[in-house]
C-alpha positions as CSV (number, residue, x, y, z in Angstrom):
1,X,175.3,19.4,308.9
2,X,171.9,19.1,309.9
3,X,168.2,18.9,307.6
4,X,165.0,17.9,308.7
5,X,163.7,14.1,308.0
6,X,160.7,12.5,308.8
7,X,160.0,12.1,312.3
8,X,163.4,14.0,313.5
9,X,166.2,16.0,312.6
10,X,168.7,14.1,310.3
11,X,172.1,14.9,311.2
12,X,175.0,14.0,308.8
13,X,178.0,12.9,310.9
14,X,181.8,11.2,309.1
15,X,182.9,8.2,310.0
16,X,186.2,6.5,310.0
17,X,185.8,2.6,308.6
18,X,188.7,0.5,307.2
19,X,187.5,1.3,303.9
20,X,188.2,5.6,304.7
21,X,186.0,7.9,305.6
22,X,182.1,7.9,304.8
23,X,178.9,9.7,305.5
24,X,176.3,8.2,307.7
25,X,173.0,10.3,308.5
26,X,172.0,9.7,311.8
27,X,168.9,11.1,313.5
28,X,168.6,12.8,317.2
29,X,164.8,10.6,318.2
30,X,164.8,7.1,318.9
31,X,162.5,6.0,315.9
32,X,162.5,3.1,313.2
33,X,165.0,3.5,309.8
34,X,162.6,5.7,307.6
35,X,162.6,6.5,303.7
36,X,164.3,9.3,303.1
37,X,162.0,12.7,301.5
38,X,161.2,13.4,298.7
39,X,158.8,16.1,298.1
40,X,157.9,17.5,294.3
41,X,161.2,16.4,293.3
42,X,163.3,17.8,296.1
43,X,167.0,15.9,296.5
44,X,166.6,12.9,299.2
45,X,169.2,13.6,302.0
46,X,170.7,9.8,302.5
47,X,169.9,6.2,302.3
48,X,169.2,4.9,305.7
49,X,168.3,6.2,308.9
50,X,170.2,5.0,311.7
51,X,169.4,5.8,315.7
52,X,172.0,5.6,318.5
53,X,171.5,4.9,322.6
54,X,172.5,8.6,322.6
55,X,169.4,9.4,320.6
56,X,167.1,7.2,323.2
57,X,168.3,8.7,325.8
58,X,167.8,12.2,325.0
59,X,164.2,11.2,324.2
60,X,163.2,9.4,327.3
61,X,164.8,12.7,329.0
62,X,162.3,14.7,327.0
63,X,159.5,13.0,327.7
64,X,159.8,13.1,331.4
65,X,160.2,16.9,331.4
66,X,157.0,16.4,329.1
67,X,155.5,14.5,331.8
68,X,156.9,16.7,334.7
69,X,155.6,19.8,332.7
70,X,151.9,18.3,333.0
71,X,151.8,17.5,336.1
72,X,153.1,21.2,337.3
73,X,150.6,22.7,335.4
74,X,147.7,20.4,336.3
75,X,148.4,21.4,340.0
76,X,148.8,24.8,338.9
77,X,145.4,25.1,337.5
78,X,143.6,23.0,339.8
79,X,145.1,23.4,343.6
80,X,142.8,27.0,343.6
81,X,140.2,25.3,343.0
82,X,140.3,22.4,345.1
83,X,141.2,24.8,347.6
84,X,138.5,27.0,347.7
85,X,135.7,23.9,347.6
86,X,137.9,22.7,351.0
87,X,137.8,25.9,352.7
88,X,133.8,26.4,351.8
89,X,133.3,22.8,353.2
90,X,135.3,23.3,356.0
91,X,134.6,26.6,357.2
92,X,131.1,27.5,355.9
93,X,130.9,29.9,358.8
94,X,134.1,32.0,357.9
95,X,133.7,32.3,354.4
96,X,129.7,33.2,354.4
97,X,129.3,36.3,352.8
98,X,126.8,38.9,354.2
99,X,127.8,42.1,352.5
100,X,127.3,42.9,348.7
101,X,130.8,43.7,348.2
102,X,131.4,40.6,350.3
103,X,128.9,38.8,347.4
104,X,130.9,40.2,344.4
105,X,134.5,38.8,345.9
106,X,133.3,35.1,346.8
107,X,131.5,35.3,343.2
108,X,134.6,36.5,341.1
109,X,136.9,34.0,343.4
110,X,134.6,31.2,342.7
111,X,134.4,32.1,339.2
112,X,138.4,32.6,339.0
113,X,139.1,29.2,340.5
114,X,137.0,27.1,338.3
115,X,138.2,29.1,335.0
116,X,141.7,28.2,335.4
117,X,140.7,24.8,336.6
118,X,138.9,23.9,333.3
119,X,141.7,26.2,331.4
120,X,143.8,22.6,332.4
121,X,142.2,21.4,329.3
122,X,143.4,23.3,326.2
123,X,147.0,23.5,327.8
124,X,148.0,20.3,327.7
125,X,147.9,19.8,324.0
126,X,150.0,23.3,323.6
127,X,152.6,21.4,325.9
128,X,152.4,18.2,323.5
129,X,153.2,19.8,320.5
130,X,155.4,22.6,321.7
131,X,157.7,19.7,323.5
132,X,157.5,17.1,321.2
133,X,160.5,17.2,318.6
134,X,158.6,15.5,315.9
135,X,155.8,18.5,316.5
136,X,158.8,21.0,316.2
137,X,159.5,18.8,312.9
138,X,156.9,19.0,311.2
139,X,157.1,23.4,311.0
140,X,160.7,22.6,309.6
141,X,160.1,20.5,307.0
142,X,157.3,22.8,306.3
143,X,159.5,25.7,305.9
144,X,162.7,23.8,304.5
145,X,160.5,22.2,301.8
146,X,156.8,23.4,300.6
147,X,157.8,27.3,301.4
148,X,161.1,26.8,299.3
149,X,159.6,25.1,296.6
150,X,157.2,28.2,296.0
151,X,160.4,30.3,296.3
152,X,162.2,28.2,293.5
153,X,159.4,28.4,291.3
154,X,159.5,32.2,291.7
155,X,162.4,32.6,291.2
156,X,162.3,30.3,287.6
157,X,159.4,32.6,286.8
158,X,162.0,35.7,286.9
159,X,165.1,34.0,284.9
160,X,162.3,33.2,282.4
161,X,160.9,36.8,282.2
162,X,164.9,37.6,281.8
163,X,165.4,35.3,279.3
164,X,168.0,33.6,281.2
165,X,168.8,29.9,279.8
166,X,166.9,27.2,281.4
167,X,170.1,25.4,282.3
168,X,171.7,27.9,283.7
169,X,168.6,29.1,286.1
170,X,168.8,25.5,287.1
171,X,172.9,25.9,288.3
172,X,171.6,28.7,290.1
173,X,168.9,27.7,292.0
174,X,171.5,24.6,293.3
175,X,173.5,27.5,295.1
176,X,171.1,29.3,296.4
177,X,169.4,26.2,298.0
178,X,171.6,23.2,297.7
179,X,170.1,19.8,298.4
180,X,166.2,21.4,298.9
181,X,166.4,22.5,294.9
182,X,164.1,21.2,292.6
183,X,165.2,18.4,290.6
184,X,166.2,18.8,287.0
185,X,162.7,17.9,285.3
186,X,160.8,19.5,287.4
187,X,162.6,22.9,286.9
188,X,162.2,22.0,283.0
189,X,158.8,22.0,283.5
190,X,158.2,24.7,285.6
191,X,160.7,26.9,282.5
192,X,158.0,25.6,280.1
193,X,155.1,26.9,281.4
194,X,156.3,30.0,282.6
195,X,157.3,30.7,279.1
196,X,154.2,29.8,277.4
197,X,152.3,32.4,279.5
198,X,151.4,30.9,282.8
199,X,151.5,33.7,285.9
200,X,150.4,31.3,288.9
201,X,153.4,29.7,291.0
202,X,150.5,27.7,293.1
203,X,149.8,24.1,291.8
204,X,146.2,24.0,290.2
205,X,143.2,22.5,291.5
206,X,142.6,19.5,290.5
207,X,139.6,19.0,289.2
208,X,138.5,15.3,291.2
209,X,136.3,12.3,290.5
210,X,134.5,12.6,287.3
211,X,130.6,12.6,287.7
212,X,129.1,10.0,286.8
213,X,125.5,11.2,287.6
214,X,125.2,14.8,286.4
215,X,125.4,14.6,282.9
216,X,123.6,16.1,280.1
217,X,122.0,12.9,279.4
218,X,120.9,12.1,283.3
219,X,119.2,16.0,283.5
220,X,117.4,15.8,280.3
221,X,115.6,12.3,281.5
222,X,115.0,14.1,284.4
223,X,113.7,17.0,283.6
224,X,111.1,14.7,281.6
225,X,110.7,13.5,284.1
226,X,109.2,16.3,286.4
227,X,107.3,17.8,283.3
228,X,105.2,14.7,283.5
229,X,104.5,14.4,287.0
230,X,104.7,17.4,288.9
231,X,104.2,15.9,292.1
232,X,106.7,12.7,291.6
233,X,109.3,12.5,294.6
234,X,113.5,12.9,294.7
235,X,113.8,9.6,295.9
236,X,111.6,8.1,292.9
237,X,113.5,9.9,290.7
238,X,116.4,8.7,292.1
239,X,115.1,5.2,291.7
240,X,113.7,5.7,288.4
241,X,117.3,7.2,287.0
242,X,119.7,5.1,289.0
243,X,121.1,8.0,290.8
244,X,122.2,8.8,294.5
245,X,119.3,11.1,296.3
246,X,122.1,13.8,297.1
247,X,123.2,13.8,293.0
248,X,119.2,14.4,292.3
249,X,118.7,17.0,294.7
250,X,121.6,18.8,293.1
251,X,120.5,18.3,289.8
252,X,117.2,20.0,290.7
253,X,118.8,22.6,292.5
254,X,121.6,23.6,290.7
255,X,121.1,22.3,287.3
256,X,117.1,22.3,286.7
257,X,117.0,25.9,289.2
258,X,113.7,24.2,290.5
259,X,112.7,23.7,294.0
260,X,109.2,22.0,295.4
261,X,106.1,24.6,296.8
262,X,103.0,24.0,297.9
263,X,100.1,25.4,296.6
264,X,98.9,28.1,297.3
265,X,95.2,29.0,298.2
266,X,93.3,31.5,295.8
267,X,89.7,33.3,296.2
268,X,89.2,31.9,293.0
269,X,90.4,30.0,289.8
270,X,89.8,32.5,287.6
271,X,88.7,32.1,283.5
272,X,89.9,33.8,280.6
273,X,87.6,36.3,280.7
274,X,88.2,37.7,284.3
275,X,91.8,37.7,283.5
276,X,91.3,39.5,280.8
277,X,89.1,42.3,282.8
278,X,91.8,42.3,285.1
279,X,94.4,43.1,282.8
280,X,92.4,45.8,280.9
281,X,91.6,47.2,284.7
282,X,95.4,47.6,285.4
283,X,96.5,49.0,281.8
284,X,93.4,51.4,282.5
285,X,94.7,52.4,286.0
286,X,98.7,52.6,285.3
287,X,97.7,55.1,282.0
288,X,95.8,57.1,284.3
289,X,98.9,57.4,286.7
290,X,101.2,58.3,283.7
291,X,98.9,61.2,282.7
292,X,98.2,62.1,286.5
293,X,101.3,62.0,288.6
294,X,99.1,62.8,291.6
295,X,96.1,60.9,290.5
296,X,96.9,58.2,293.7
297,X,97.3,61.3,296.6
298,X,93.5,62.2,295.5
299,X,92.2,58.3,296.2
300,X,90.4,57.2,299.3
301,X,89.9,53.6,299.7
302,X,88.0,51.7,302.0
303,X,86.6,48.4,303.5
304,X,84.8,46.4,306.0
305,X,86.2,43.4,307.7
306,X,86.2,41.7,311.2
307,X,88.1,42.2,314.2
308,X,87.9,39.5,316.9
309,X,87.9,39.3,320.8
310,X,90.1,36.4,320.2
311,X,91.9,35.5,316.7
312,X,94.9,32.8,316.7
313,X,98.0,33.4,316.5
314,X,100.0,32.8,312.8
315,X,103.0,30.4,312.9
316,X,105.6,33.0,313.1
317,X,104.3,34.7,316.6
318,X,104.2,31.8,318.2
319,X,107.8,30.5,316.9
320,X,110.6,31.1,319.2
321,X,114.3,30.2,320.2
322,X,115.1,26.5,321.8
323,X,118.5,24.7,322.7
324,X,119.0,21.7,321.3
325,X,118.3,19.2,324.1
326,X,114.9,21.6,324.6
327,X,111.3,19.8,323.6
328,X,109.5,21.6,321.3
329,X,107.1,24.0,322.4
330,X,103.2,23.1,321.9
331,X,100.4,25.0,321.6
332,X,96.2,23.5,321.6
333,X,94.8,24.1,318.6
334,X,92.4,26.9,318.8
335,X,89.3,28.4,317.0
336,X,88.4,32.5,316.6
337,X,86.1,33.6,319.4
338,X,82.4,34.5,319.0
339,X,83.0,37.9,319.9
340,X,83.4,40.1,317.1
341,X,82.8,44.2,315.8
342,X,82.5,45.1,312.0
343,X,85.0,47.7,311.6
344,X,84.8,49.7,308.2
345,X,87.6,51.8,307.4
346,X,88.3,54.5,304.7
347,X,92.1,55.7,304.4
348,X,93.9,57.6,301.7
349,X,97.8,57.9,301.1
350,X,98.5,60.3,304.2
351,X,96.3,58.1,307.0
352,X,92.4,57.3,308.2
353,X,89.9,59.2,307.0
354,X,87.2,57.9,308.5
355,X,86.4,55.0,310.7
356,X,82.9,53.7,312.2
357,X,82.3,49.9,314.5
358,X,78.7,48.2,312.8
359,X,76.2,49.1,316.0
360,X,75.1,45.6,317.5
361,X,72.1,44.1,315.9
362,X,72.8,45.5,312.4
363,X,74.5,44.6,309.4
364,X,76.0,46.4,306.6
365,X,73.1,46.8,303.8
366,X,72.5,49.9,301.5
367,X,71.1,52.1,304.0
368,X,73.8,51.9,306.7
369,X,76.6,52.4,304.0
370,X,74.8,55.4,303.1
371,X,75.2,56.9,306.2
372,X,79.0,55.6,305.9
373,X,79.3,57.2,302.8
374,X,77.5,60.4,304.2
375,X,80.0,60.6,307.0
376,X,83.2,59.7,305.1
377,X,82.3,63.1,302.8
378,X,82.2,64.9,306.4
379,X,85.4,63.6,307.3
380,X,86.8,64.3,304.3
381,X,85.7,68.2,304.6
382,X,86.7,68.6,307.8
383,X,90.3,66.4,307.9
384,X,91.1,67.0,303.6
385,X,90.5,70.2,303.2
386,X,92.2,70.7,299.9
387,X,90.4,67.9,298.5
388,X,87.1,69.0,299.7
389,X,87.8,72.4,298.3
390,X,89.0,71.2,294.7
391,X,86.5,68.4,294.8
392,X,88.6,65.9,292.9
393,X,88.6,62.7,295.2
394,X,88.4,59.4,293.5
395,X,86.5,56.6,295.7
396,X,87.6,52.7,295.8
397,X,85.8,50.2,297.2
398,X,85.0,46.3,296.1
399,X,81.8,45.1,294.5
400,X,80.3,43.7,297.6
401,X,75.8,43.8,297.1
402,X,75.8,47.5,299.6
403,X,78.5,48.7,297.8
404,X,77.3,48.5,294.6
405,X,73.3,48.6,295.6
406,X,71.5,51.9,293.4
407,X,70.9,53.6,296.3
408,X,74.4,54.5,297.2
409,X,75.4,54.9,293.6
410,X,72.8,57.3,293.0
411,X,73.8,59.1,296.5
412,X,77.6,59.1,294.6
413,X,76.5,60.1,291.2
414,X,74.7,63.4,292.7
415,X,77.9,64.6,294.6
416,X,79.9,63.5,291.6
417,X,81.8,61.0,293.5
418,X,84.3,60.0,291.0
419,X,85.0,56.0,291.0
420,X,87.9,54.0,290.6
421,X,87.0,50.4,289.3
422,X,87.8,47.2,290.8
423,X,87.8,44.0,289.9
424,X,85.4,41.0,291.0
425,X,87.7,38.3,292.8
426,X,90.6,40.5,293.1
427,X,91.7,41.1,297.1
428,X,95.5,41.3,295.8
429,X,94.5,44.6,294.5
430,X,92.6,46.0,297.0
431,X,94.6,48.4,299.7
432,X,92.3,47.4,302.4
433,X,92.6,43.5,302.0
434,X,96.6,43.8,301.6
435,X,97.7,45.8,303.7
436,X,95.6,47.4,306.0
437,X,93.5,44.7,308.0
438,X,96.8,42.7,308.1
439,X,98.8,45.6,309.7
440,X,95.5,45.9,311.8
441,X,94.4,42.4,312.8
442,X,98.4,40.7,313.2
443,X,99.2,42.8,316.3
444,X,96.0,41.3,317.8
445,X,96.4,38.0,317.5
446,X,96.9,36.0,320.2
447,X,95.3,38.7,322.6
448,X,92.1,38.5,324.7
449,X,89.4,41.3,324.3
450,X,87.0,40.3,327.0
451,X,84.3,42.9,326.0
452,X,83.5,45.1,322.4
453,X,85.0,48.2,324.4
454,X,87.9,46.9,324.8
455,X,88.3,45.5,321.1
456,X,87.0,48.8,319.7
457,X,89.6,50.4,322.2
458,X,92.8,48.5,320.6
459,X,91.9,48.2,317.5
460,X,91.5,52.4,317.5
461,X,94.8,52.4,319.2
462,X,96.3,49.6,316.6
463,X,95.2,52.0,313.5
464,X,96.4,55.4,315.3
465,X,99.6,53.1,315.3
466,X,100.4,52.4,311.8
467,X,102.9,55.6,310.2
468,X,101.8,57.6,307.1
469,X,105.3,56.1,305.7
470,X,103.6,52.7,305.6
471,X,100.4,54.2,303.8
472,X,102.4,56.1,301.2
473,X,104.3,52.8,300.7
474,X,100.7,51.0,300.4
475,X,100.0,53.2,297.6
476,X,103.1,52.8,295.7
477,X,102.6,48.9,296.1
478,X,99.2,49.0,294.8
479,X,101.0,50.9,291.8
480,X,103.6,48.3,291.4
481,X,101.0,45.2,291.8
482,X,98.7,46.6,288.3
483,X,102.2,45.7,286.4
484,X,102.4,42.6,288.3
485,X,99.2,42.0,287.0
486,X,100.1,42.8,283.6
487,X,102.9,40.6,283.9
488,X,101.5,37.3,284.8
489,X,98.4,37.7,282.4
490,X,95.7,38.7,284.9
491,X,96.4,36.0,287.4
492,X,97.1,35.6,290.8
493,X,100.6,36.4,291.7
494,X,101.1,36.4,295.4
495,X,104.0,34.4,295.9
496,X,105.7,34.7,292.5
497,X,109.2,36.2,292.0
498,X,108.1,38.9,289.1
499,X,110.7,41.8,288.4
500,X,108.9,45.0,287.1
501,X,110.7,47.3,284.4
502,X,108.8,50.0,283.8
């Protein structure tokens, strides 16, 4: 009879002594007397291990077949190879190919060669294991013991759901498996649990080393800790707490929730007071959209703002891909060129209204946004028809000194230009400053305008570009940034994770 043992197979063989006949285990590889197995209680299959010269010589006979096996395959894989090198050496004339078919056959036989050459590899550890007996041991004992034990405790679990005695679930599990059952105890133990409730046959994680450095004690001091100095390091908390670095990082991380950000830069830190008009702004403007669905289709916003011959790039268009023995890729540091048009702008929800580049040798003062304003109510008449017709367009612009000057609000007030307010300071809620110019200017960076044609050109082609999706999407995000404003109190909020629940 024959059962796996460690490091062979463990045959059980009778012998005739002077004292009658007894059992000896003997085992089929040459190896040193091993303990016997014993695995979650499993019954130990004899006392000593014995080998025999048989045993030797069947495994010296196995590992020259191993050996013999190698070597067959290692000049299997390699003699193409080696082969074709010789003959391209040897004969550079006759194997020269001219034609393109002639190309495709010495590049697919080159290929071929060296494939199964460096295929030599990963096929000699299949021949290891799959000719070495204790390799072929190992999947038994796996099978005979670990998979058998699950099976056992499956089937305890079903003489316990039909209430059959514990003692006599153990007499059958020692027919049905013999020496691989489960020893008395442990099938006691197994009959307990599954009759106080348990479902799981798999053993239970264990739950490991006990942490010593992420208590409720240790994150408390620490979370003093960072109340009081922002700015304070891991590693000096660490120091300061007598901690590992890697147990403070996951204190901070998974305990505290907090992570470390830089600053971020504002136009301005604001007072109570211009919060406070911000907020009231935003209320005003998100009650005016819940009484007028369509109040945001009827606004036309607008702006000025600089477009460069030459404007560097950001840190994302110049990133790119790299291997890992690959330097880094540099780039000079850079300044915007000289070179530059005023480009003012007026859009609404479905696209540009109206568009005009400063003349050189101006600049924007009351007069010359007249004449802006003048054309934008051509424009509109012309390209808005329904809006011209129903004269119920709302303007937006910012407070800047021409904007604001009394000769273009008196030039508004007798067309009754309707306006919608905006706040000093605020560029996070003006359409223009978030996402126009960026969707205009981004595209440009890093390119070369060598003359103001040919930056009046692309940036004219750059705003014919940009979808009416994105500007409907603009105007649902200025919606959604008046309760962001609500929400954090009138201040800036770029870069904050705020939910909105309307």
């Amino acid at each position: 009879m024959t059962h796996p043992g460690k490091g062979g197979l463990v045959q059980i063989v009778s012998v005739q002594t002077s004292g009658g006949m007894i059992r000896r285990p003997f085992v089929k590889l040459a190896l040193p007397p091993v303990a016997p197995l014993d695995i979650d209680g499993v019954h130990q299959l004899g006392e000593n291990v014995y080998p025999s010269v048989t045993v030797v010589s069947r495994s010296l006979s196995s590992v020259v077949k191993m050996l013999a096996m190698v070597v067959l395959l290692f000049l299997l894989c390699w003699l193409p190879f080696q082969s074709f090198i010789l003959v391209i050496f040897t004969w550079p004339d006759v194997v020269k190919p001219e034609t393109e078919a002639q190309i495709h056959t010495y590049i697919i036989a080159f290929f071929s060669c060296h494939w199964l050459a460096m295929a030599n590899s990963f096929v000699n550890p299949i021949v290891y294991c799959f000719m070495s007996d204790n390799f072929r041991v190992f999947w038994i004992v796996f099978d005979f013991y670990l998979l058998k034990k699950m099976d056992q405790r499956t089937c305890i679990k079903f003489c316990v759901k039909n209430e059959i005695k514990c003692a006599d679930a153990f007499r059958m599990l020692t027919v049905a498996y013999g020496e691989a059952t489960l020893d008395r105890s442990n099938v006691h133990r197994w009959y307990k649990m599954f009759s106080e409730g348990r479902e799981e046959v798999n053993d239970e994680e264990r739950a490991g080393r006990p942490s010593t450095s992420t208590t409720d004690e240790k994150i408390n001091e620490m979370e003093k800790i960072i109340l009081a100095n922002r700015r304070i390091t891991v590693r000096e908390v660490a120091e300061d707490l007598n901690i590992s670095i890697g147990s403070c990082h996951s204190i901070f991380i998974n305990d505290l929730g907090m992570r470390r950000v830089a600053a971020k830069f504002v136009p301005k830190l604001l007072n109570c007071d211009q919060k406070q008009y911000r907020m009231n702004i935003a209320n005003e403007m998100l009650d005016s959209v819940r009484d007028d669905p369509n109040l945001l289709q009827r606004v036309i916003t607008g702006d000025e703002a600089c477009v460069y011959g030459y404007d560097v790039e950001t840190k994302v268009q110049s990133s790119q891909w790299k291997l890992p023995h690959e330097p880094r890729p540099k780039k000079a540091r850079q300044v915007r060129s000289n070179v530059k048009v005023l480009l003012t702008v007026l859009f609404d929800c479905r696209g540009v209204v109206h568009y005009v580049f400063l003349p050189q040798g101006r600049t924007v003062n009351k007069e010359y946004y007249l004449q802006v304003m003048r054309n934008m109510r051509e424009a509109i008449r012309q390209k808005r028809p329904d809006l011209w017709k129903n004269k119920n367009w709302l303007l937006h612009h910012d407070n800047a000194p021409a904007h604001t000057s009394l000769l273009v609000r008196d030039f508004l007030a007798k067309n009754n230009t309707l306006m919608m307010p905006q706040p000093p300071y605020s560029p996070d809620l003006a359409p223009c400053d978030f996402f126009l110019f960026p969707k205009l200017k981004i595209p440009m960076k890093g390119r070369r305008y060598a003359t103001l044609d040919e930056i009046n050109t692309a940036s004219k082609e750059e705003l014919k570009n940009i979808l009416k999706n994105d500007f409907l999407k603009c105007f649902e995000d200025w919606k959604n940034r008046w309760h962001k404003y609500i929400i954090s109190h009138g201040d800036y909020f770029e870069g904050d994770k705020i939910g909105i629940h309307e």
